[in-house]
C-alpha positions in Angstrom: 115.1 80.0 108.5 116.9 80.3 105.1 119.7 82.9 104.8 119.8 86.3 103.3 120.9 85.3 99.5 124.4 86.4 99.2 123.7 88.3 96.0 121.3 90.5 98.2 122.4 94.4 97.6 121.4 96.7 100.6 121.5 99.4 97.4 118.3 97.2 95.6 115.2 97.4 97.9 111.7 97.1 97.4 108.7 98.2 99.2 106.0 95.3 99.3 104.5 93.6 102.0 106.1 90.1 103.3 103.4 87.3 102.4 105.1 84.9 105.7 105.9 87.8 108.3 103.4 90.7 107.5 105.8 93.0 109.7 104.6 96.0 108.1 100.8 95.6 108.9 100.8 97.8 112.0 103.3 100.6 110.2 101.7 104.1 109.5 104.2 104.6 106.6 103.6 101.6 105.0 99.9 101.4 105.2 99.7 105.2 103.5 102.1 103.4 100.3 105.2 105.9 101.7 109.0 104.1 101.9 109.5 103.2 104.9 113.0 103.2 106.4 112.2 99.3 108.0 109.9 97.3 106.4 112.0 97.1 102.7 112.7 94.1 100.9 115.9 92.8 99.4 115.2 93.1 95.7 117.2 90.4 94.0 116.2 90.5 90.5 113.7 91.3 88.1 112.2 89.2 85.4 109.8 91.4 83.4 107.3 92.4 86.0 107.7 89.9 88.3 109.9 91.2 91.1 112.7 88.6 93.0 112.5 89.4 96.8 113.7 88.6 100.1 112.5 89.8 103.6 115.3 90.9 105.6 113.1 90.1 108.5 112.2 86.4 108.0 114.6 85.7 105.0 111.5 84.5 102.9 112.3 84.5 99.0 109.3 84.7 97.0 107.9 86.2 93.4 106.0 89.3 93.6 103.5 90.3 90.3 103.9 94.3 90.5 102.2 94.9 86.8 104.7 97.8 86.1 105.1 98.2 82.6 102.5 96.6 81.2 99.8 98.6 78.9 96.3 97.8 78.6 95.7 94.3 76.9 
């Protein structure tokens, strides 16, 4: 298992589900889109709308599309 990235700010979290872990599937918050206070992910940075992230559960990095900002094409 890979480490947490040392850039990795406890103040920068997002709320998307883990592709690897899925430890949120079973969580009443997260399944009716609230924050929950567990299943969060380490935001690392942003390019655009393609979000940097890391589970704090598994440690899995990967890029997550969220389509925020963009207008109609």
């Amino acid at each position: 298992m890979l480490p947490i990235d040392p850039h990795a700010d406890l103040g920068r979290r997002a709320w998307i589900d883990c592709p690897r872990c899925r430890d949120a599937r079973h969580c009443a918050d997260c399944r009716s889109e609230r924050n929950c206070g567990t299943h969060w992910r380490y935001l690392l940075a942003n390019s655009g709308s393609v979000l940097h992230v890391q589970c704090p559960s598994c440690a899995h990095l990967w890029d997550h599309e969220s389509h925020f900002g963009r207008g109609a094409a």
